[in-house]
C-alpha positions as CSV (number, residue, x, y, z in Angstrom):
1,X,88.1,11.4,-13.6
2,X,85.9,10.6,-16.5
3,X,85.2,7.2,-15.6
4,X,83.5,8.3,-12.2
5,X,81.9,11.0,-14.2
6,X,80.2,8.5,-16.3
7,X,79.1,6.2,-13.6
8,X,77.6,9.3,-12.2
9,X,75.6,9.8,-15.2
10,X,74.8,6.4,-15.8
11,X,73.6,5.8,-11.9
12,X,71.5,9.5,-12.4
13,X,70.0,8.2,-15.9
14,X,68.8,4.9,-13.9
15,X,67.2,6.8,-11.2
16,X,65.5,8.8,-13.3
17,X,64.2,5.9,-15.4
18,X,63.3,3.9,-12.3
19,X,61.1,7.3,-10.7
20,X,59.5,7.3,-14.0
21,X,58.8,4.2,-14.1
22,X,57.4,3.7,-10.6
23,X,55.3,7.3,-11.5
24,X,53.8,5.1,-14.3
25,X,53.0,2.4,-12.1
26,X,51.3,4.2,-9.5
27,X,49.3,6.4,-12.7
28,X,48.0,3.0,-14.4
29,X,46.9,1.6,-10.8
30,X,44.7,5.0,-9.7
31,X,43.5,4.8,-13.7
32,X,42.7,1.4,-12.9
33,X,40.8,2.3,-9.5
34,X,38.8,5.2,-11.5
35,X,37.6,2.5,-13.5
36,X,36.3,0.6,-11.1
37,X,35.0,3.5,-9.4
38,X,33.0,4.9,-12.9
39,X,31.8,1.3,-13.6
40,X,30.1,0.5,-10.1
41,X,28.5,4.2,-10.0
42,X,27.4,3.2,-13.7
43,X,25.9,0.3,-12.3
44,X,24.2,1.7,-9.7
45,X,22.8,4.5,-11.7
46,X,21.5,1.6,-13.9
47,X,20.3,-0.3,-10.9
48,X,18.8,2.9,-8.9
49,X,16.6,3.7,-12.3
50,X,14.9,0.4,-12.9
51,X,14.4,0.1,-9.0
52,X,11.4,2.6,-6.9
53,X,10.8,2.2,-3.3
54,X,7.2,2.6,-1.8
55,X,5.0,3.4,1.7
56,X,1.6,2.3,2.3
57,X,-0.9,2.3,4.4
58,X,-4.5,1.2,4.4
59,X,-7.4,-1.0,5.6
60,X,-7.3,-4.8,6.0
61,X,-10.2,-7.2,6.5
62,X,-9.2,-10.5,7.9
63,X,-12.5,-13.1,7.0
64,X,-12.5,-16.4,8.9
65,X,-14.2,-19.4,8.5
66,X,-14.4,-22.5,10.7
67,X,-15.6,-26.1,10.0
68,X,-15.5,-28.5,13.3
69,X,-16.3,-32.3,12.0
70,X,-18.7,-33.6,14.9
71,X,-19.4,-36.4,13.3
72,X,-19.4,-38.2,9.5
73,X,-22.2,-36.2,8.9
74,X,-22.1,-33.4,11.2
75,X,-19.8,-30.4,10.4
76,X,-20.0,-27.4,12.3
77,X,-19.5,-23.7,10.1
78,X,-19.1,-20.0,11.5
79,X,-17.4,-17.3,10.4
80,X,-16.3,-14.0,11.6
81,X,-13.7,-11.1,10.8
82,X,-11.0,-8.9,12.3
83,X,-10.9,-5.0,10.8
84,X,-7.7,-2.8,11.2
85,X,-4.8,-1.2,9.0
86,X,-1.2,-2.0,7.6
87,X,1.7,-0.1,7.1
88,X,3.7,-1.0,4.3
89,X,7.4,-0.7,2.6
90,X,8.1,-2.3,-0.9
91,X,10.4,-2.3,-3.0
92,X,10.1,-2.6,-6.9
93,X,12.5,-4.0,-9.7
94,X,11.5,-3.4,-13.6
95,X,12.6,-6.2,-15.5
96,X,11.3,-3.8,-18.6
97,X,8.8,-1.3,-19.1
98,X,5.7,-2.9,-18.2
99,X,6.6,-6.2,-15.8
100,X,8.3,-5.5,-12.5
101,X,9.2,-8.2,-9.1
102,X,8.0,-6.6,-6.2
103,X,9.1,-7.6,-2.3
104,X,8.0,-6.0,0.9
105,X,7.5,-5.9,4.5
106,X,4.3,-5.4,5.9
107,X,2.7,-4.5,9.7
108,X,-0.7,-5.3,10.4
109,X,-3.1,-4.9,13.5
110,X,-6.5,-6.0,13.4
111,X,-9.5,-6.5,15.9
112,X,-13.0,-7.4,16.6
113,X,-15.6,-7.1,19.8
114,X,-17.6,-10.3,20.4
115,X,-20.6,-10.3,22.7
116,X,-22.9,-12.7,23.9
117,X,-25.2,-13.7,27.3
118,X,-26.1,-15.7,29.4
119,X,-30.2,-17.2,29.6
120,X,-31.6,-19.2,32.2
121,X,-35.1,-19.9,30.6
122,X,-36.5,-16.9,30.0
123,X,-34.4,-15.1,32.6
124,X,-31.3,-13.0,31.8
125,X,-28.5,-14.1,33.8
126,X,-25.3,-12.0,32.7
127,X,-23.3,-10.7,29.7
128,X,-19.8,-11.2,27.8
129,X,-17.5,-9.4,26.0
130,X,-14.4,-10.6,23.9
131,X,-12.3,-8.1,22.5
132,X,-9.5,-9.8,20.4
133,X,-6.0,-7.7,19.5
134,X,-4.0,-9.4,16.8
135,X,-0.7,-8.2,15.1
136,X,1.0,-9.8,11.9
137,X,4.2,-9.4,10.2
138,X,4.0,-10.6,6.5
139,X,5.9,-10.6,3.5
140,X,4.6,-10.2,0.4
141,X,6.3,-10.6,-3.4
142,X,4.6,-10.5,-6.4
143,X,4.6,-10.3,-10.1
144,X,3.4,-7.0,-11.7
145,X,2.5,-5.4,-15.1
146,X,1.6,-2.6,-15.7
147,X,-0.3,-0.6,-18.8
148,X,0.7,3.1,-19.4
149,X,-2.7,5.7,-20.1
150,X,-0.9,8.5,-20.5
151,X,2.2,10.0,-19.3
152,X,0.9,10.7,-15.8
153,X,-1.3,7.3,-15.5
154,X,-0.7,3.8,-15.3
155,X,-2.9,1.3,-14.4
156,X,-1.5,-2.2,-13.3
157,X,-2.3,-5.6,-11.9
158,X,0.2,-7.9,-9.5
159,X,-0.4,-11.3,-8.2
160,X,1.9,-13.6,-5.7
161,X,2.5,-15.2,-2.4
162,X,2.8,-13.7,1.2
163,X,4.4,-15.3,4.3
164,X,2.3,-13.7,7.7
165,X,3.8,-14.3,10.9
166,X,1.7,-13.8,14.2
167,X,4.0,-11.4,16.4
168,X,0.6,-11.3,18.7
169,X,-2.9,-12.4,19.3
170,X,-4.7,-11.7,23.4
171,X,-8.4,-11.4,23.9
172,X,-9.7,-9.7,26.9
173,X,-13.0,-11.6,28.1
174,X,-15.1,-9.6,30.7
175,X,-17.9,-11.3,32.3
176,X,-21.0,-9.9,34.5
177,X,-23.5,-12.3,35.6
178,X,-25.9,-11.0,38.4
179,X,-24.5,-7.6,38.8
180,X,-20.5,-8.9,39.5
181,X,-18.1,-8.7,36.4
182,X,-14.5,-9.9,36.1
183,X,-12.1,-9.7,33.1
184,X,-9.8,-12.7,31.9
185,X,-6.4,-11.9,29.7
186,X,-5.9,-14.8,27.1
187,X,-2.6,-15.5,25.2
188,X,-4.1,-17.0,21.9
189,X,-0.8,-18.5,21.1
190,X,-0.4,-19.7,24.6
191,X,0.2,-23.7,25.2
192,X,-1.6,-26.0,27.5
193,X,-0.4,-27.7,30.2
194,X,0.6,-30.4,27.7
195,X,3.0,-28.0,25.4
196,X,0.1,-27.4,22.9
197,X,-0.9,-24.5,20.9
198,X,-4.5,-24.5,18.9
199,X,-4.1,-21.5,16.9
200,X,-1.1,-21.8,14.6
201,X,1.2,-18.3,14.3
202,X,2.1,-18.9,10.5
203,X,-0.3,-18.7,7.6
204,X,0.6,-18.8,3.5
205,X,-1.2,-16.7,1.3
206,X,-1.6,-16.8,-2.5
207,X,-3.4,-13.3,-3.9
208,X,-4.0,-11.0,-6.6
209,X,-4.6,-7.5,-7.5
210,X,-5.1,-4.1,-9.2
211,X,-4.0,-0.6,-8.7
212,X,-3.2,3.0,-10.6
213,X,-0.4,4.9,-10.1
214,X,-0.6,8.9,-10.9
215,X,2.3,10.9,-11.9
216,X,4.6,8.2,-11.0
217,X,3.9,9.6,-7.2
218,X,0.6,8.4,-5.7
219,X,-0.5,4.7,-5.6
220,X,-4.1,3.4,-5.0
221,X,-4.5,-0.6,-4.9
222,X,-6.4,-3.0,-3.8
223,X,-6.1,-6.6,-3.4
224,X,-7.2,-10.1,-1.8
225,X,-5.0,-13.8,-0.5
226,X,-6.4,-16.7,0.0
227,X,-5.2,-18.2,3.2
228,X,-3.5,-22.0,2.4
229,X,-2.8,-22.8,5.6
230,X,-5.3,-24.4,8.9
231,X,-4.6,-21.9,11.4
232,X,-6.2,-24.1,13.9
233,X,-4.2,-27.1,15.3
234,X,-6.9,-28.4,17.4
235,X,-8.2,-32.0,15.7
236,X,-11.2,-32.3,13.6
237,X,-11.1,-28.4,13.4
238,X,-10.1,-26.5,9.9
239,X,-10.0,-22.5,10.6
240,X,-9.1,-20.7,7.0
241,X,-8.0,-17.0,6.8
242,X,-8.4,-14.8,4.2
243,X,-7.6,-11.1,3.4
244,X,-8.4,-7.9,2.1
245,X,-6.9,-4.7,1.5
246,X,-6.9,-1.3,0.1
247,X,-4.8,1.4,0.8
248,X,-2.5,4.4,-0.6
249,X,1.3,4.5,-1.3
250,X,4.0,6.8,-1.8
251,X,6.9,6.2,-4.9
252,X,10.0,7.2,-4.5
């Protein structure tokens, strides 16, 4: 009788140490968990207040210039410009208190009305019209510092590359010669019967900067990129593109 007693306590004893035991397994693994937990919401705290997000929106200038080589000695140079706006989302990173990395994504249209006619001698023969649509997708990163006024102030300056994509470019030409007018639609990045497109959809930018931010809530800026790329792929033909812009943002 005492013996099974004993093995009674002895098999009790063992359970209990093996529910303790498993009670300070499962403890250590959710202190473990919390951990983790405490450490990535640390680091995103940490992240979240280096790191703003911005809107814009503003004007943009697009200034071409062309150069045609007719000959050795014969170039051939206009220049004209499409006007429009951008809409703008960025988001910032500050390595410290004055220099920050900046990347965005930014949505452009622009336009411009051409118009020109038609002279036969001294008579007037007819009229044309070119309205040109184009929309751009680019994105931008640059390299900012920044100088603090005061507490509500700051004035900075940013310079960097931008990749612009063409999403689309049409121009409308309406013609009326002798009282009769038609309209043709024109895909600018449409090929030829050979497979060939002369205006390239892709263009490089390098550009620079300034701007102020007030109260760490309003952004004013400015800036201009210098086009790298020959947006023309027709041969003898260079066609450059630069840009400017101004415009306001929000912070976040």
């Amino acid at each position: 009788m005492l013996s099974v007693t004993f093995w009674k306590v002895y098999a009790s004893y063992w359970y209990i140490v093996r529910i303790f035991a498993s009670a300070q397994i499962t403890f250590r693994k959710q202190f473990e968990m919390k951990k983790v937990i405490l450490a990535a919401a640390a680091l995103a705290v940490s992240i979240s207040s280096f790191a703003q997000i911005s809107v814009s929106a503003g004007y943009v200038n697009d200034a071409y210039r062309q150069t045609i080589n007719i000959s050795d000695n014969t170039t051939n140079n206009s220049k004209y410009a499409n006007n429009g706006f951008y809409l703008e989302g960025a988001y910032s990173y500050a390595l410290n208190n004055d220099f920050s990395l900046s990347a965005g994504l930014r949505f452009s249209w622009l336009g411009r009305t051409d118009n020109g006619n038609y002279d036969l001698g001294s008579i007037h023969v007819g009229d044309a019209t070119a309205k040109t649509k184009e929309m751009y997708l680019s994105i931008p990163v640059t390299a900012n510092y920044a100088y603090a006024v005061n507490k509500d102030v700051r004035v900075f300056a940013f310079a960097g590359p931008s990749l612009a994509i063409g999403l689309s470019s049409k121009t409308d030409v309406t013609a009326a010669v002798l009282g009769q007018s038609s309209t043709t639609n024109v895909d600018n990045y449409g090929k030829d019967d050979e497979g060939n497109c002369s205006y390239n959809r892709t263009n490089l930018y390098l550009g620079a900067g300034l701007g102020v931010d007030l109260m760490n809530m309003v952004r004013v800026s400015l800036g201009y990129d210098f086009g790298l790329l020959n947006r023309s792929a027709v041969d003898k033909t260079t066609l450059k593109q630069n840009q400017f812009r101004i415009g306001v943002a929000y912070l976040f």
